[in-house]
C-alpha positions in Angstrom: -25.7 -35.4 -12.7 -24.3 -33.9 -15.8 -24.0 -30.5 -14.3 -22.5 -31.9 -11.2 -19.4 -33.7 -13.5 -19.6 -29.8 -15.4 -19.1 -27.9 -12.1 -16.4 -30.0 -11.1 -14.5 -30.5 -14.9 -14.9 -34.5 -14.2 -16.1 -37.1 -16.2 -18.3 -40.0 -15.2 -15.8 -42.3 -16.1 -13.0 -40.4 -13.9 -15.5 -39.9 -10.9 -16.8 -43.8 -11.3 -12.7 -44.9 -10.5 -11.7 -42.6 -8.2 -14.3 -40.9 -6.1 -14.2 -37.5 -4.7 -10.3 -37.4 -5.3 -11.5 -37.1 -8.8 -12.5 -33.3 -7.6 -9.2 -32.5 -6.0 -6.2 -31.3 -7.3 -3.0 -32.8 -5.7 -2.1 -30.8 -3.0 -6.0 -31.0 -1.6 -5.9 -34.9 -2.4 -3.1 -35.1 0.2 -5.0 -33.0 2.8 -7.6 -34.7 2.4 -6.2 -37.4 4.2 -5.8 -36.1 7.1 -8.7 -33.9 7.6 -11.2 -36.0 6.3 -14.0 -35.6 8.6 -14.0 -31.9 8.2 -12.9 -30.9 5.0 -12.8 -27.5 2.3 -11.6 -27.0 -1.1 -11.9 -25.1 -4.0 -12.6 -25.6 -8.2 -11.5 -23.0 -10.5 -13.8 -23.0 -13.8 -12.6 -22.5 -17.1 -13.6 -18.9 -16.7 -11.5 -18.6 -13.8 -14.5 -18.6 -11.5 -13.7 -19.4 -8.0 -16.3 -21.8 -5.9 -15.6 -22.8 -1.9 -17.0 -26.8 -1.6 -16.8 -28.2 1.9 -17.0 -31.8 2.4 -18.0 -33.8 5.2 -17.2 -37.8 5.0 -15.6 -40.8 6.4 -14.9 -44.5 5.4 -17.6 -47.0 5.7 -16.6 -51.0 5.6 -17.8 -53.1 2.4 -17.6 -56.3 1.6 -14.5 -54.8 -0.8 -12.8 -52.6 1.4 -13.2 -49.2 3.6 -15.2 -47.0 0.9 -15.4 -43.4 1.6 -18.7 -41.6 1.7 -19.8 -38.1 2.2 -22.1 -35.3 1.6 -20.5 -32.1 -0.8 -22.0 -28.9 -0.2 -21.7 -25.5 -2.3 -20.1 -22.9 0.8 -18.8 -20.5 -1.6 -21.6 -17.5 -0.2 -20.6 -18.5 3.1 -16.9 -18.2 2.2 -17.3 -14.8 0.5 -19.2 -13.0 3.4 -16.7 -14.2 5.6 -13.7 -12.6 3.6 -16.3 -9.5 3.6 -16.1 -9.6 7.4 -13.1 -10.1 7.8 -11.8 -7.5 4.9 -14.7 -5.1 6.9 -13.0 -5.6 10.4 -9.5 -5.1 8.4 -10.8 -1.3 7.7 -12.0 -1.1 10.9 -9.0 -1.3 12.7 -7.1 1.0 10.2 -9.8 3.4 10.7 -9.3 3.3 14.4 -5.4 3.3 13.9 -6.5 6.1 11.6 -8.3 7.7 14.8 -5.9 7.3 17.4 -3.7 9.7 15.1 -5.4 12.0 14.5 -6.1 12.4 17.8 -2.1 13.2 18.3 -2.1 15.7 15.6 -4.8 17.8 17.7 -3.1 16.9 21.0 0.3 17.9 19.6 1.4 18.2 16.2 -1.4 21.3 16.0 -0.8 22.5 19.3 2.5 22.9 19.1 2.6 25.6 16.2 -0.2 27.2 18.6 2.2 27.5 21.8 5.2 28.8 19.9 2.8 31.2 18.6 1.6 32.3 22.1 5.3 32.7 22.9 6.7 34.8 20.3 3.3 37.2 20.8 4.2 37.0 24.6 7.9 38.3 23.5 6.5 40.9 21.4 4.7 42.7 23.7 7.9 42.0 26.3 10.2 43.6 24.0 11.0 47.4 23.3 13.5 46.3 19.9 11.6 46.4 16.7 14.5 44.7 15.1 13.3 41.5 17.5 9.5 42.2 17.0 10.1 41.9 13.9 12.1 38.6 13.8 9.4 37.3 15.6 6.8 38.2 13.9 8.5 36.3 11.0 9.1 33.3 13.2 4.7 33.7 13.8 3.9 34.1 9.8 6.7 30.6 9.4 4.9 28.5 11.9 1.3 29.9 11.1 2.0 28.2 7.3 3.3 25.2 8.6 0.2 24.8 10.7 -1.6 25.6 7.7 -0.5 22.8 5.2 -0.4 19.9 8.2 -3.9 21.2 8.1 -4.8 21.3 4.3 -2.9 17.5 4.6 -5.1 16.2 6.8 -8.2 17.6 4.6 -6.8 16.0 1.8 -6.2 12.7 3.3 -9.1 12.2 5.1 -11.1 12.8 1.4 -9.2 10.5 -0.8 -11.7 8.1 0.5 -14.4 9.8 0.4 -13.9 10.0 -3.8 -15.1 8.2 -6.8 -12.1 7.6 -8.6 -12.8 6.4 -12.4 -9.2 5.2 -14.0 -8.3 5.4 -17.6 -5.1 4.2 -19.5 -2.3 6.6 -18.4 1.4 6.6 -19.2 3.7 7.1 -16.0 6.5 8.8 -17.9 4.2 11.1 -18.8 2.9 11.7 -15.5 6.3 11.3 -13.9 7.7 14.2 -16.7 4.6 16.6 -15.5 5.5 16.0 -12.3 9.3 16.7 -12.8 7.9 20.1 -14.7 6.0 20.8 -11.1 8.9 20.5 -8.7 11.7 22.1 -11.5 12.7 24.7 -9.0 13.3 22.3 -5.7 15.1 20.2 -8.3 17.3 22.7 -9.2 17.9 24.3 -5.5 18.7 20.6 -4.9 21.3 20.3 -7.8 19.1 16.7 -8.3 18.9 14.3 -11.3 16.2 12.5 -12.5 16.5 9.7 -14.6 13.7 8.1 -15.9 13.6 4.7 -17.6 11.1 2.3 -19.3 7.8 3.3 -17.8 4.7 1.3 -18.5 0.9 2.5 -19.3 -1.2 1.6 -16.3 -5.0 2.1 -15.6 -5.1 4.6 -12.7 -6.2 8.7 -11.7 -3.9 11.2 -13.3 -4.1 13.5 -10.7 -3.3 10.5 -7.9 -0.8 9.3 -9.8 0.7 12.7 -9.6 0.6 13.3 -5.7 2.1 9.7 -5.6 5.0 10.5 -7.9 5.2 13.9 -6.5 5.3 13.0 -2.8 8.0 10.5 -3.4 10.1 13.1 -5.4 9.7 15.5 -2.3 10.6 13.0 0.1 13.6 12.4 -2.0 14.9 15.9 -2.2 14.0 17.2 1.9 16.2 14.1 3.1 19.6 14.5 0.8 22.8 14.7 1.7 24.1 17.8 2.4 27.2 19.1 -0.4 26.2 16.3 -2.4 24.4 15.9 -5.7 21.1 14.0 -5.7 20.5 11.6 -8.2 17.0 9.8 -8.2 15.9 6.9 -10.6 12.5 6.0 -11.7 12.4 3.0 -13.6 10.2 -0.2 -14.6 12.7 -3.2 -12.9 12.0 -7.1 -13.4 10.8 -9.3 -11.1 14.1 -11.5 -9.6 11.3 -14.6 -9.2 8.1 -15.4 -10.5 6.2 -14.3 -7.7 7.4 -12.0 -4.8 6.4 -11.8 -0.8 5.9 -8.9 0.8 6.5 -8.3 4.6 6.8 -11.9 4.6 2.8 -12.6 4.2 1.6 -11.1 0.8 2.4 -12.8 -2.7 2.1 -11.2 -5.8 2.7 -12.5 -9.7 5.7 -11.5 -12.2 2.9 -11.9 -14.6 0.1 -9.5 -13.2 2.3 -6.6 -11.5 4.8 -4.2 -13.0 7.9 -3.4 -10.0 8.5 0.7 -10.1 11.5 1.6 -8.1 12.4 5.0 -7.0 15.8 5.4 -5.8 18.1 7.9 -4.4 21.1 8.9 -2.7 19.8 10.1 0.4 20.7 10.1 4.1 18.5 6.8 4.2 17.4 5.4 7.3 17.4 2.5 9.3 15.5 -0.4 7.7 13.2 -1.2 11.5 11.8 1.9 10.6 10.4 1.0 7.4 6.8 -0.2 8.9 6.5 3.6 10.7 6.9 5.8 7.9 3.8 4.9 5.8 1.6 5.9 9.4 -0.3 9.1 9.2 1.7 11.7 11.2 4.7 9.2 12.3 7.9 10.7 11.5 11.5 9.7 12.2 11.7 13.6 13.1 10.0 15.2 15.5 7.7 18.3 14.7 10.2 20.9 14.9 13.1 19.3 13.3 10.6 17.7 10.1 10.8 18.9 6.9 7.2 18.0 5.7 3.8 17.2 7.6 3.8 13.6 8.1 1.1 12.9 5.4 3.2 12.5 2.3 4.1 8.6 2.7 1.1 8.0 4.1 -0.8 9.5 1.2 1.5 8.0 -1.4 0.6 4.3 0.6 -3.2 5.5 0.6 -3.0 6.6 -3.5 -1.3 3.0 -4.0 -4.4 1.2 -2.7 -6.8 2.5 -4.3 -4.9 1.7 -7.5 -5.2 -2.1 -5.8 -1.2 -2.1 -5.7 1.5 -2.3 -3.3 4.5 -0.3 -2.0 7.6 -1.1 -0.2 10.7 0.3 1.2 14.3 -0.2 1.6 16.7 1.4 2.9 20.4 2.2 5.1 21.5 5.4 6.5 23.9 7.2 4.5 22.9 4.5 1.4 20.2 6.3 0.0 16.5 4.5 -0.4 14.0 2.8 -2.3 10.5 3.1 -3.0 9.1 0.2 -4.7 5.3 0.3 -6.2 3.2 -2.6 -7.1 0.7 -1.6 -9.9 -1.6 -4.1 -11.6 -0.9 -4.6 -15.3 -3.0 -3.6 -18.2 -6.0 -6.7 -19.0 
């Protein structure tokens, strides 16, 4: 019996006067009430230790009133595997989201380099002006690269889960500064600015952390406004409330996240679009019109979760947008 009132933080005394509301905190006390025949809770240890309880009772009469009895059993195992499942059938469907795209980068995105390649040869041998042939033939090597890096992209993607990734302490203006050093020359052809402000350390991959920063950077400088200076910030901002929603259905704590927002001048775009950028291969341009491969945002998204963070997006068109990353803090 002693370990029952230790598992449960009770004493004898306490669970004597009141019962199994003894167990409860308030807000289960007052479900309790009205699910009582078919009823789950949890107890958080003093080592933080999560167990699942369910509890299956009613009230019985007695000479002093309706008493209620019941039987308490342990379903924390149960509980677990079915967050497994559920977490399992989660990846699942991503992974046949996942599927479904790739299937239209092989049924467009990579055929469509392929046809104009087929055309301009088709010209070639059509035309009698080497000044042509040998626009064309430019026009071949252009769309033969493109083709190229959607396919080193795709590579890359597909293997970020296929690695072990072992994190250290790392310091993101450090990795942020190494980055800047990378992309020095589109920042200059861009006439950009990058301010960078209060960083944290975090526990990550260097080289993740990089393509993250990187890819965000990029994304930055292909969609600015034309005969116009970009400006981007990077900087650690503070929560507005103690805990924050995400997409309306995911909370997170002031006290175990740090906020990272990347903002910029940009064209921006319209905030229903938000969801559709992080997709692998979704762009608000089409094929011939996009600057990149599709795979940036979605990599940067990908890079995020392995870290166990989160990111989010805001944005206008002709405002400029944000990034916003979620990264656990430091134990």
């Amino acid at each position: 019996m002693i370990a029952f009132f230790d598992q449960f933080q009770v004493t004898a005394e306490q669970y004597n006067n009141l019962g199994v509301f003894s167990l409860l905190n308030d807000t289960d006390k007052e479900k309790l009430t009205n699910e009582i025949e078919n009823f789950n809770f949890i107890v958080i240890n003093k080592l933080k230790t999560t167990t699942y309880f369910s509890l299956r009772a009613g009230f019985s009469p007695s000479k002093t009133g309706p008493i209620l009895l019941g039987v308490i059993k342990d379903i924390t195992e149960i509980t677990n595997n079915a967050f497994l499942l559920k977490s399992k059938n989660s990846e699942l469907i991503k992974s046949n989201e996942e599927l479904a795209s790739f299937n239209q980068v092989v049924s467009h995105d990579l055929q469509e380099p392929l046809r104009k390649i087929q055309m301009f040869i088709s010209r070639i041998n059509s035309e009698n002006s080497e000044e042509k042939n040998k626009n064309y033939l430019s026009k071949i090597a252009d769309t033969s690269n493109k083709m190229q890096q959607l396919i080193k992209s795709i590579l890359h993607y597909a293997s970020l889960d296929a690695n072990e990734h072992k994190f250290v302490e790392l310091d993101l203006t450090t990795i942020i500064n190494d980055t800047i050093d990378d992309l020095d020359q589109q920042i200059e052809d861009a006439h950009a600015k990058v301010e960078v402000k209060n960083l944290p350390f975090v526990n990550g991959e260097y080289h993740l952390l990089k393509q993250l920063f990187n890819n965000l950077l990029s994304n930055a400088i292909k969609y600015r406004k034309p005969n116009k200076d970009l400006i981007i910030s990077i900087e650690n901002e503070s929560f507005l409330e103690d805990t924050l929603h995400i997409n309306n259905k995911i909370c997170l704590s002031s006290k175990d996240y740090h906020k990272i927002s990347i903002n910029d001048n940009g064209i921006g775009f319209d905030q229903q679009f938000a969801p559709k950028i992080f997709k692998v291969f979704q762009r608000l341009h089409n094929f011939s019109e996009s600057k990149g491969t599709g795979i940036g945002l979605a990599i940067a998204e990908k890079v995020i979760k392995i870290h166990q963070g989160l990111i989010d997006v805001s944005s206008h068109p002709n405002q400029g947008t944000s990034f916003y990353l979620y990264l656990p803090k430091n134990a």
